[in-house]
KOLTIVO-627059 format. One record per residue (C-alpha): x, y, z; residue in three letters; residue number from 1. Coordinates in Angstrom, 3 decimals, always signed. Example, Ala and Ser with C-alpha at 12.3 -4.5 7.8 and 13.67 -1.06 7.14 Angstrom:
% residues 2
+----------+----------+----------+---------+-----+
|        x |        y |        z | residuo | num |
+----------+----------+----------+---------+-----+
|  +12.300 |   -4.500 |   +7.800 |     Ala |   1 |
|  +13.670 |   -1.060 |   +7.140 |     Ser |   2 |
+----------+----------+----------+---------+-----+
//
This chain:
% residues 310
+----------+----------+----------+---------+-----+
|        x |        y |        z | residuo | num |
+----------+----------+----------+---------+-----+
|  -38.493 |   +9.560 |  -13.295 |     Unk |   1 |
|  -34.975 |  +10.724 |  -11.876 |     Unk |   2 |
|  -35.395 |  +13.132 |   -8.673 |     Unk |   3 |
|  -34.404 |  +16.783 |   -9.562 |     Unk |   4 |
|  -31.046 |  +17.524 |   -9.072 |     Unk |   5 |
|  -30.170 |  +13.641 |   -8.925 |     Unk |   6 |
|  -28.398 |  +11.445 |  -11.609 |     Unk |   7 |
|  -26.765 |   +7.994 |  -11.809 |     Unk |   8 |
|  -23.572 |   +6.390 |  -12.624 |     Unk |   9 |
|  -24.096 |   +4.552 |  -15.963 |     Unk |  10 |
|  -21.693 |   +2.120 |  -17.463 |     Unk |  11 |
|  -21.470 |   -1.038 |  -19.991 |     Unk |  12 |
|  -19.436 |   -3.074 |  -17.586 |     Unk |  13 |
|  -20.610 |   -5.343 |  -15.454 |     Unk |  14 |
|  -21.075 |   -5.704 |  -11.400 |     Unk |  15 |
|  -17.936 |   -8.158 |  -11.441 |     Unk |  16 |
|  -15.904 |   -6.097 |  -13.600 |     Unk |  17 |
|  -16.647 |   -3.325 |  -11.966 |     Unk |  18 |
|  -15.789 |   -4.824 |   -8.459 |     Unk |  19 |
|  -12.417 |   -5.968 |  -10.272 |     Unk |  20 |
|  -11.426 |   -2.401 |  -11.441 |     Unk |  21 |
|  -11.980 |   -1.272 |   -7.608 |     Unk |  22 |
|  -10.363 |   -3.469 |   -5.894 |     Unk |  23 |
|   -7.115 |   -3.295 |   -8.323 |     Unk |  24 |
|   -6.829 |   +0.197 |   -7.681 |     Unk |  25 |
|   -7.405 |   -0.353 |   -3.666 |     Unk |  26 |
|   -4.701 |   -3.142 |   -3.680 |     Unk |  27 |
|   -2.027 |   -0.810 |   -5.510 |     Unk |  28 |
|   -2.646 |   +1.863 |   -3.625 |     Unk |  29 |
|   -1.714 |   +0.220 |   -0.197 |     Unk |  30 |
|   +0.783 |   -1.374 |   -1.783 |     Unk |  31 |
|   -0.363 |   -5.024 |   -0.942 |     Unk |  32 |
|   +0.604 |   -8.290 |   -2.296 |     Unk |  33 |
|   -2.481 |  -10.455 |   -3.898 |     Unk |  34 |
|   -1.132 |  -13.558 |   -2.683 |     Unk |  35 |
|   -1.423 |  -12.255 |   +1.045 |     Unk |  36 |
|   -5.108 |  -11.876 |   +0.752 |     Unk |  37 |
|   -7.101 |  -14.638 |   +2.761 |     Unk |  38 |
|  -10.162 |  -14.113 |   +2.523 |     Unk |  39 |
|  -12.296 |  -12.321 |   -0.585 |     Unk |  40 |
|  -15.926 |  -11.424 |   +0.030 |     Unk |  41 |
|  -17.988 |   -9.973 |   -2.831 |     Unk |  42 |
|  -21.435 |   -8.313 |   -2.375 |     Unk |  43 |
|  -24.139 |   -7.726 |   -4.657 |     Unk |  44 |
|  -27.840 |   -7.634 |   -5.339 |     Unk |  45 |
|  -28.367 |   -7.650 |   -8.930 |     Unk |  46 |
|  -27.320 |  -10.133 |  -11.722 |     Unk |  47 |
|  -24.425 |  -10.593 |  -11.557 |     Unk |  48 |
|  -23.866 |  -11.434 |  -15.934 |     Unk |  49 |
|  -23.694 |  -15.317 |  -16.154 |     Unk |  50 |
|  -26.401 |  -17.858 |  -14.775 |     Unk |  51 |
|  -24.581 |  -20.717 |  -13.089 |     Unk |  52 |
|  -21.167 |  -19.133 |  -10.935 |     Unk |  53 |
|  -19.534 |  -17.451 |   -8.318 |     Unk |  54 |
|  -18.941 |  -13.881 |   -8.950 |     Unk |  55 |
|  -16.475 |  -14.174 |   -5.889 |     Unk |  56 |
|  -13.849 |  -16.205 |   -7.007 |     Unk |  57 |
|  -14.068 |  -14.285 |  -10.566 |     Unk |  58 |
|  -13.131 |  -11.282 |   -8.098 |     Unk |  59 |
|  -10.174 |  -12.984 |   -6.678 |     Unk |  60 |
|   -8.859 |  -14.752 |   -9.668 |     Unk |  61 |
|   -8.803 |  -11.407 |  -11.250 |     Unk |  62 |
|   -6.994 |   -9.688 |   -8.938 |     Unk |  63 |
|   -4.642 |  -12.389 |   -8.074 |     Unk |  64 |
|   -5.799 |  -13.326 |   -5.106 |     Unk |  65 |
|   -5.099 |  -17.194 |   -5.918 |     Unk |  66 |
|   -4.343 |  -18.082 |   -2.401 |     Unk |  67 |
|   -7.791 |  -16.712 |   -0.798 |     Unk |  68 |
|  -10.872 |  -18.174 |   -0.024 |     Unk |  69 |
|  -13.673 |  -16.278 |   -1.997 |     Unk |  70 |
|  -16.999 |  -16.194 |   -0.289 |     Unk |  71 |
|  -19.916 |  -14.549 |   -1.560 |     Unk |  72 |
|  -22.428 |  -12.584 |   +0.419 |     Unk |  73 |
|  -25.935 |  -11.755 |   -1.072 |     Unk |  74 |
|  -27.527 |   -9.879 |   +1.560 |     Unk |  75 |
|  -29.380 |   -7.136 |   -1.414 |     Unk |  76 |
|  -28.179 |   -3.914 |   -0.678 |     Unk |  77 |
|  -26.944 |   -4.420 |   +2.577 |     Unk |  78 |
|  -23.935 |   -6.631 |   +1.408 |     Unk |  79 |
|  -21.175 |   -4.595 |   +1.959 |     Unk |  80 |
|  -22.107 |   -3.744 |   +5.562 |     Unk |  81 |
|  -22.295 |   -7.446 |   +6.061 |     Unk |  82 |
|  -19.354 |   -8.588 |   +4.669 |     Unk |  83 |
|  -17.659 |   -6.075 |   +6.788 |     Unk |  84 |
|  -19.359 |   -7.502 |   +9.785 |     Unk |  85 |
|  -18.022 |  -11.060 |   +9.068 |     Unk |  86 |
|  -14.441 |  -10.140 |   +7.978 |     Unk |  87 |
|  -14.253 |   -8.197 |  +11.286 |     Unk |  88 |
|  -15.584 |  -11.262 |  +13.132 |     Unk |  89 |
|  -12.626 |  -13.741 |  +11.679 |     Unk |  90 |
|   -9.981 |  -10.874 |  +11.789 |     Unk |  91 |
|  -10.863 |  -10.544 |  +15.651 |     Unk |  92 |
|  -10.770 |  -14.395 |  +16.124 |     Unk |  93 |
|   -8.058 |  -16.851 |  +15.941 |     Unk |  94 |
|   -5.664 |  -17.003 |  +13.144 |     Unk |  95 |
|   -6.507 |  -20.147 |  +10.846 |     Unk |  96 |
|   -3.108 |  -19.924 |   +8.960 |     Unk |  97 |
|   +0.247 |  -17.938 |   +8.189 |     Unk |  98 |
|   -1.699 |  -16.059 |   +5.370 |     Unk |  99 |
|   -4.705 |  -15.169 |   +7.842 |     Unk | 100 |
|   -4.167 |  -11.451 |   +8.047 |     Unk | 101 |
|   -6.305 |   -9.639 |   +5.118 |     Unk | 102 |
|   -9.476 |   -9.458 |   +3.625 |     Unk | 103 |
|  -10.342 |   -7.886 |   +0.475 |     Unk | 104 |
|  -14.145 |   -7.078 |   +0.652 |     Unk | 105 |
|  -16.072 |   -5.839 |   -3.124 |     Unk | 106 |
|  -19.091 |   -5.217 |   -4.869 |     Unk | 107 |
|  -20.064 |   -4.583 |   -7.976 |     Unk | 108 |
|  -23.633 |   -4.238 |   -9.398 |     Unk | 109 |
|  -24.797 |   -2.940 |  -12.817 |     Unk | 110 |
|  -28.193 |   -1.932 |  -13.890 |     Unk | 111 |
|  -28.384 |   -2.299 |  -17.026 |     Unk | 112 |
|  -31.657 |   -2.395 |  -19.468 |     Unk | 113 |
|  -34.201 |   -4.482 |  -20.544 |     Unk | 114 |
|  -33.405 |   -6.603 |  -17.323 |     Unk | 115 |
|  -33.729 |   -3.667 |  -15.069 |     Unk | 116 |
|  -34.907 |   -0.270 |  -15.264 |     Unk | 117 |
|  -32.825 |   +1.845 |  -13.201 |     Unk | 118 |
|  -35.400 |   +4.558 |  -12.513 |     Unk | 119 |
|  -38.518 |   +2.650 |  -11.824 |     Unk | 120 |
|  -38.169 |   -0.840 |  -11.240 |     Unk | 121 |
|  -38.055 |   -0.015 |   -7.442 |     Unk | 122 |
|  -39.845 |   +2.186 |   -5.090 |     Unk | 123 |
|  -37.067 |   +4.989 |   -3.529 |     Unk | 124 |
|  -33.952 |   +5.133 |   -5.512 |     Unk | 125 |
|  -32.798 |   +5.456 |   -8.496 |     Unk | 126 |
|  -30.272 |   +2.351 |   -9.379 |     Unk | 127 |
|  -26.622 |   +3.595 |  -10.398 |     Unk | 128 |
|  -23.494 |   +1.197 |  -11.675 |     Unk | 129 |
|  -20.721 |   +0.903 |   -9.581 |     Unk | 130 |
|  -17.977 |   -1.120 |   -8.111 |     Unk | 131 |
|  -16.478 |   -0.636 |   -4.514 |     Unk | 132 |
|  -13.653 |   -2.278 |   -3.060 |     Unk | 133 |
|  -11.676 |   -2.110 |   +0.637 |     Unk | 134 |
|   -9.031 |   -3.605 |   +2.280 |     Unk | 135 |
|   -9.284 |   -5.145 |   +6.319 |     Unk | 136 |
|   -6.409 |   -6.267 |   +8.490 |     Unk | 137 |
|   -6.320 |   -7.879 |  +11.696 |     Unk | 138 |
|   -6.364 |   -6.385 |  +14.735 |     Unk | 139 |
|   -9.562 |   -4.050 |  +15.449 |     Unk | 140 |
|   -9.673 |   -4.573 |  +12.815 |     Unk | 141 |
|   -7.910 |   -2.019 |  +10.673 |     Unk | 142 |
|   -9.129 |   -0.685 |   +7.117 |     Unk | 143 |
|   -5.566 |   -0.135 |   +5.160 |     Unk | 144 |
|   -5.183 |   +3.621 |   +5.528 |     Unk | 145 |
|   -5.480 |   +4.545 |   +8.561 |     Unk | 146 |
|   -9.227 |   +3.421 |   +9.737 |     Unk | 147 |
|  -10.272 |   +0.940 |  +12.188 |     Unk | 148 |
|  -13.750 |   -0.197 |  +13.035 |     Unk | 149 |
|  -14.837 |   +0.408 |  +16.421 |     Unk | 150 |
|  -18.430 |   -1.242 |  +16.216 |     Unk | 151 |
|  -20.789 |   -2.817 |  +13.843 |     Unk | 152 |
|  -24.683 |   -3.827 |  +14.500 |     Unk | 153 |
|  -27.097 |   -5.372 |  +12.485 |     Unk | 154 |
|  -31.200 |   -5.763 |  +12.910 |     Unk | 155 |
|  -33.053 |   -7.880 |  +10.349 |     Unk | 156 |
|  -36.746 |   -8.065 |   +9.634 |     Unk | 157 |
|  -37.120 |  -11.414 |   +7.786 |     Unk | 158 |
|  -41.048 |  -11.392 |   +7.704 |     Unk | 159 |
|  -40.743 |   -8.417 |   +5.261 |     Unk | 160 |
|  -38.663 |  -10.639 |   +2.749 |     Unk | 161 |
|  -42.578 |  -10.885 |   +1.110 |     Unk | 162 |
|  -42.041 |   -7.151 |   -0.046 |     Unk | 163 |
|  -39.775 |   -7.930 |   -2.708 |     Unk | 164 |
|  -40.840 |  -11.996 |   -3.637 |     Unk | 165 |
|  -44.467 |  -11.215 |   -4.143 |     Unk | 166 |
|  -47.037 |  -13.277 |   -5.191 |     Unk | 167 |
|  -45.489 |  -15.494 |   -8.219 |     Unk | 168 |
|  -44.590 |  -18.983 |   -8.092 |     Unk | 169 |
|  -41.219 |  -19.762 |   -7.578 |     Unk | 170 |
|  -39.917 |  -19.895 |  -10.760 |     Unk | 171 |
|  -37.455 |  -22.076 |  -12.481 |     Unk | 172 |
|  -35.053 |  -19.503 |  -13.999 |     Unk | 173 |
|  -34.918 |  -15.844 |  -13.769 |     Unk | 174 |
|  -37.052 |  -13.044 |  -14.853 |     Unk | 175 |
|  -39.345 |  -16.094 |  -16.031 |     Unk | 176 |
|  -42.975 |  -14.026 |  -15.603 |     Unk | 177 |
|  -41.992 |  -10.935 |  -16.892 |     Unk | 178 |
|  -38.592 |   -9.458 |  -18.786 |     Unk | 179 |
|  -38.407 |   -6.811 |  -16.921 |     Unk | 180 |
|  -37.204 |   -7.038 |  -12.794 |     Unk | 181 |
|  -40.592 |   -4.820 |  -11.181 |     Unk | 182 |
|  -40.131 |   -4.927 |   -7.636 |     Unk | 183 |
|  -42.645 |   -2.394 |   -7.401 |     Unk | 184 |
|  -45.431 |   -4.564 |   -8.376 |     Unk | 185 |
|  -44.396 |   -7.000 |   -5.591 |     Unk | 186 |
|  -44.295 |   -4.035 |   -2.702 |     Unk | 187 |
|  -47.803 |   -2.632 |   -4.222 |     Unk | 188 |
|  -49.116 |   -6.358 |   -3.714 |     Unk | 189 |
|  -47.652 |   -6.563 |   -0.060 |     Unk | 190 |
|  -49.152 |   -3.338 |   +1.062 |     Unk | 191 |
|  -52.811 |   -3.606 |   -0.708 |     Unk | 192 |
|  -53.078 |   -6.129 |   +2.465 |     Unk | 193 |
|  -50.567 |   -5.328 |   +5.008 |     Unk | 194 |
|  -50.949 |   -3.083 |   +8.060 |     Unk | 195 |
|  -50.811 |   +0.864 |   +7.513 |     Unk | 196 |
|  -47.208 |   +1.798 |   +8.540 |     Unk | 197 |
|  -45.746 |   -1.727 |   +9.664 |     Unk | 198 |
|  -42.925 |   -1.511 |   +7.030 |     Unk | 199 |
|  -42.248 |   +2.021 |   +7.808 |     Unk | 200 |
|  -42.224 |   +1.348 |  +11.826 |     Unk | 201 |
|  -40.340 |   -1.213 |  +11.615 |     Unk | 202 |
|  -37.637 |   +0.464 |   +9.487 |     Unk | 203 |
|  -37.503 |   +2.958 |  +12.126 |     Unk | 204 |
|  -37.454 |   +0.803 |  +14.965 |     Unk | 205 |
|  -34.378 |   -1.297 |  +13.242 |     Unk | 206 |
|  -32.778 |   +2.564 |  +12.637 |     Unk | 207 |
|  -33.029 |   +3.696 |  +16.115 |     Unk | 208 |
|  -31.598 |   -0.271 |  +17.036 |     Unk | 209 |
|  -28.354 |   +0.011 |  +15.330 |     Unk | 210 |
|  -27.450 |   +3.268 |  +16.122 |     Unk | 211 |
|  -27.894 |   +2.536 |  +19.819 |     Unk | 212 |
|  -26.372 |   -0.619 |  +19.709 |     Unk | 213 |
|  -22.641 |   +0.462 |  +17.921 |     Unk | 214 |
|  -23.199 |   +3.838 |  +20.116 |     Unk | 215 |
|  -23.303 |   +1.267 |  +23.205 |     Unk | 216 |
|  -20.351 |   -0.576 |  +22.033 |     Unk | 217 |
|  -17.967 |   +2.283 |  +21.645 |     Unk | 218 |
|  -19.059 |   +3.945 |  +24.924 |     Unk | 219 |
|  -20.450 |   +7.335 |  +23.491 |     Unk | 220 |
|  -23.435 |   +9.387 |  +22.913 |     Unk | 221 |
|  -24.555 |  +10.568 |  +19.721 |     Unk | 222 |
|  -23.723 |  +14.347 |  +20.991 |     Unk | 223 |
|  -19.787 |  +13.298 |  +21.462 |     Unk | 224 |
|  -17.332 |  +15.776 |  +19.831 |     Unk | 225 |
|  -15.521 |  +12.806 |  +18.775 |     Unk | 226 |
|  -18.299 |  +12.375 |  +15.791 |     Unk | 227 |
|  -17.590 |  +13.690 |  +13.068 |     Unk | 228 |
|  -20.480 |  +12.597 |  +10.104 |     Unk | 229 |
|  -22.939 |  +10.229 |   +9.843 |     Unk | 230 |
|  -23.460 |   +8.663 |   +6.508 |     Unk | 231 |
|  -27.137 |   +7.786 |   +5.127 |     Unk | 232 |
|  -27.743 |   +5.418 |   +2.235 |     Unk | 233 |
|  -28.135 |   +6.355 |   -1.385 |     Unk | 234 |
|  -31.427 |   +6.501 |   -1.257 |     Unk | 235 |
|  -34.301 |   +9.463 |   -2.979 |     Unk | 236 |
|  -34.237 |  +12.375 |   -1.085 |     Unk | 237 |
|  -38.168 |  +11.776 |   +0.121 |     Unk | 238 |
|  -37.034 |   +8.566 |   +2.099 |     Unk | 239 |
|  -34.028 |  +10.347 |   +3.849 |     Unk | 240 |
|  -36.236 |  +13.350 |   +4.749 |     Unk | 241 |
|  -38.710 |  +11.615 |   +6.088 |     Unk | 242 |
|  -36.812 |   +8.668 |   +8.021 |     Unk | 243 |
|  -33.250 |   +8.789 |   +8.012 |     Unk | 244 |
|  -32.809 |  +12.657 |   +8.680 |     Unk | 245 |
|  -35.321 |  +13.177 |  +11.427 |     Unk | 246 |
|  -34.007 |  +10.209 |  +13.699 |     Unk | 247 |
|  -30.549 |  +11.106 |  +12.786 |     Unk | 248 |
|  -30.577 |  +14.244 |  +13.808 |     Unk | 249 |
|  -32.414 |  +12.938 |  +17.003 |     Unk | 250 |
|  -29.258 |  +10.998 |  +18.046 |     Unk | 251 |
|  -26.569 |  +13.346 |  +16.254 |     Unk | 252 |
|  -25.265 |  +16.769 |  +16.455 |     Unk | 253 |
|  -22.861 |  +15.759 |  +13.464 |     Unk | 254 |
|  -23.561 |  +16.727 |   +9.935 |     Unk | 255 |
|  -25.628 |  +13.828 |   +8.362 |     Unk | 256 |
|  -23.799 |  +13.433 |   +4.476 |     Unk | 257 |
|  -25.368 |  +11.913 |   +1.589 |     Unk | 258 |
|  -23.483 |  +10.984 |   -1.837 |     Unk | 259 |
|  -26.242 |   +9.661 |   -3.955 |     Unk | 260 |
|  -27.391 |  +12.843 |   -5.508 |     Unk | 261 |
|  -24.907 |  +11.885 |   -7.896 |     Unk | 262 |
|  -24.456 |   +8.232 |   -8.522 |     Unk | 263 |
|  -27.641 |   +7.124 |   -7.670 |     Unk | 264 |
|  -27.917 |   +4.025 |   -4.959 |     Unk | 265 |
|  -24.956 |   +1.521 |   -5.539 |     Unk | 266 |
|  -26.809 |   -1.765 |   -4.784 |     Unk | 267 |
|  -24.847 |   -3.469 |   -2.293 |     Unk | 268 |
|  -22.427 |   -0.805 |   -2.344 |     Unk | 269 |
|  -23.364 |   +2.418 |   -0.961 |     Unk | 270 |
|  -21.600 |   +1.599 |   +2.687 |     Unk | 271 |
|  -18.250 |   +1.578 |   +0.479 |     Unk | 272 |
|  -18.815 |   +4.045 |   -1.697 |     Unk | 273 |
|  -19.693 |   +6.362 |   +0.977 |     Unk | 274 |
|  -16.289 |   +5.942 |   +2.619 |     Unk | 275 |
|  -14.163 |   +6.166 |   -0.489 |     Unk | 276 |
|  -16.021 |   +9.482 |   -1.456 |     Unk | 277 |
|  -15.731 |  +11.000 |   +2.329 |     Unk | 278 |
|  -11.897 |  +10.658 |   +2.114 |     Unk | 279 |
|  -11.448 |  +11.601 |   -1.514 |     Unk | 280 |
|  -13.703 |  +14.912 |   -0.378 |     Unk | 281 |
|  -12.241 |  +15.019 |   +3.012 |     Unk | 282 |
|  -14.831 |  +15.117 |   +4.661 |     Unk | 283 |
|  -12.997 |  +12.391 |   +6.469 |     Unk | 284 |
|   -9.541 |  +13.897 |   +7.030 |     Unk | 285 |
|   -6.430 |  +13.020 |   +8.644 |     Unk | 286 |
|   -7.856 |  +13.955 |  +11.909 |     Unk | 287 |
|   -9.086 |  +11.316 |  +14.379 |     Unk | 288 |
|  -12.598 |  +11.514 |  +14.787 |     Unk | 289 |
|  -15.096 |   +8.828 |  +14.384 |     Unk | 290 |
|  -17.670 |   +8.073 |  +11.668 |     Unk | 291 |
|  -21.175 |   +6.458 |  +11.672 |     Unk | 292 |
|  -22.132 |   +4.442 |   +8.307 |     Unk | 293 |
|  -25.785 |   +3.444 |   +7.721 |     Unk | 294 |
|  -26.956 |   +0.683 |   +5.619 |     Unk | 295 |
|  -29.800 |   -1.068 |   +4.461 |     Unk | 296 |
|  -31.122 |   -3.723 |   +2.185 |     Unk | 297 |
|  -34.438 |   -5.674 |   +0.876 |     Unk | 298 |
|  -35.072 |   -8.677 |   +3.193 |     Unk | 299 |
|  -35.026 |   -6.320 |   +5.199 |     Unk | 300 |
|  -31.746 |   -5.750 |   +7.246 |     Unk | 301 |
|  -30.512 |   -2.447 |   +8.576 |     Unk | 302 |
|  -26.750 |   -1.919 |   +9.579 |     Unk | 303 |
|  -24.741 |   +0.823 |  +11.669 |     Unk | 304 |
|  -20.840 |   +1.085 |  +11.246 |     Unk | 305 |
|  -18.700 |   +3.153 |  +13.804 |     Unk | 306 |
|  -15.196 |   +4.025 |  +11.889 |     Unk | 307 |
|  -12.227 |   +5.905 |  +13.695 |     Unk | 308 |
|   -9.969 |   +7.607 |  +12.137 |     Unk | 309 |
|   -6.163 |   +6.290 |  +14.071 |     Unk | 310 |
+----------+----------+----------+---------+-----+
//
């Protein structure tokens, strides 16, 4: 059942068109030419509507992006925070070409039933539909609009990848055991015979990890004036009280801002989602300040962003 007080985003397009729709709207609004987009990465973690494709290069032909190289990056729900983390690695590098100066980063996942039940198919959240796009130039490398990134850190936990394969066979095409995507029954499996607490340690260790590691790269402390919110997942409100609040609040004095009360978790698009709602709320404004985004996603990996508002 839905939390209290919590809903999702429901629609009958799909992850792709959805991602398409987003980053149209992000492209006119800077202003930008297609054809001087390099790179295209697209992030997801749920079907993405045809068996045997790339979702990315449906994302750039769309948008006219004929002249990039689409990638894409299926990292679950921490997609977005990793496709950030590579485009800012081959911004920050060496220019491969006349054209190498922009990256167009997307996701788009939809939920839709008898393939996936939005409200109980997974432990934690509640799935909603949604598309997120954003736009990266070279340089720190800067977010079109007046945002740079400042740091990005990732910790990964790859011997909890069991959690969501559970005990089946590999299979030779999806949803071939059941019609019906239950990762629920794979995490109940995992913890019948697991270790009290490892999963929730860990999470906590990789938390407290990230934070110290982008907090480390800029040169701050969590109690610096200069932070102005820290951004949690779209995840229930019982995982964010019991994890993500406490040890946020341990390393922050800023407000800690959740958005999923009202779409629901975005699949591999809550890091993106998060920043396009802060600015359309203002809670990021046209002061400078800098911003901490959190991310996770089934594997397991854990991400922290640092964003400064120039």
């Amino acid at each position: 059942m839905t939390e209290p007080g919590r809903t999702a985003s429901v629609t009958t397009a799909s992850g792709p068109e959805l991602a398409v729709d987003a980053a149209i709207a992000v492209i006119e609004s800077a202003g930008v030419d297609p054809d001087d987009i390099s790179l295209v990465l697209h992030a997801w973690s749920h079907y993405q509507g045809h068996d045997f494709w790339s979702p990315a290069h449906y994302v750039a032909h769309r948008v006219g992006a004929l002249a990039a190289t689409p990638i894409g990056i299926n990292q679950m729900c921490n997609g977005a925070a990793a496709a950030i983390e590579i485009a800012q690695d081959r911004l920050a590098g060496p220019r491969r070409g006349s054209r190498d100066g922009l990256c167009l980063i997307t996701t788009g996942d939809s939920f839709k039933s008898p393939g996936f039940d939005r409200q109980s198919s997974d432990y934690g959240c509640v799935y909603g539909d949604g598309g997120t796009a954003v736009l990266l130039g070279r340089g720190s490398p800067e977010m079109i609009g007046g945002l740079r990134i400042r740091a990005t850190a990732t910790d990964a936990a790859p011997e909890l990848e069991v959690m969501n394969r559970g005990v089946d066979p590999f299979a030779p095409a999806s949803r071939w055991y059941r019609s019906t995507v239950d990762v629920r029954d794979a995490k109940k499996r995992h913890l019948r015979t697991a270790e009290p607490g490892v999963y929730a340690d860990r999470e906590r260790r990789a938390i407290d990890t990230v934070v110290r590691s982008v907090l480390d790269e800029v040169g701050i402390d969590g109690v610096d004036s200069r932070i102005r919110a820290v951004f949690t997942p779209r995840l229930n409100a019982d995982i964010l009280e019991s994890t993500y609040r406490p040890l946020l609040q341990h390393w922050f004095r800023a407000p800690v801002v959740e958005y999923g009360a009202v779409t629901g978790h975005l699949g591999a698009g809550d890091v993106i989602g998060n920043l396009a709602d802060a600015i359309a709320d203002r809670t990021i404004d046209d002061s400078s300040g800098l911003y901490v985004l959190l991310s996770a996603g089934a594997g397991f990996t854990w991400s922290a962003i640092v964003i400064e508002r120039c």
